[in-house]
C-alpha angles and dihedrals in degrees: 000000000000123000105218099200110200114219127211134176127040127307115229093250084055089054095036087056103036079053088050089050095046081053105052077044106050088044084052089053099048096036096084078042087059100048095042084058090061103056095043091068094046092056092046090055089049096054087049087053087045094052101047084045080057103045095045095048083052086055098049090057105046082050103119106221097188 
């Protein structure tokens, strides 16, 4: 006679390959996070740029020549 064992529960390779799909998901998901980032600080250093181009025109122009 056969013994017919019921499993229950996930085989290393099931859980391997659910963790490798998270993965691929997860990185999906914080892809579009890690560019805007990036722009964010681009556009930071170009209002900065903006502002002492501002502040030095400003002083050009209060210079007194005379």
């Amino acid at each position: 006679m056969k013994k017919f064992i019921k499993n229950s529960g996930f085989t290393l390779v099931e859980a391997l390959m659910a963790l490798v799909i998270l993965s691929i998901a997860a990185a999906g998901l914080l892809l579009p996070f890690a560019s805007s980032a990036e722009v964010q600080r681009q556009g930071c250093n170009e209002t900065l740029a903006a502002k002492l181009a501002s502040d030095l025109t400003e002083q050009i122009i209060a210079t007194d020549f005379d």
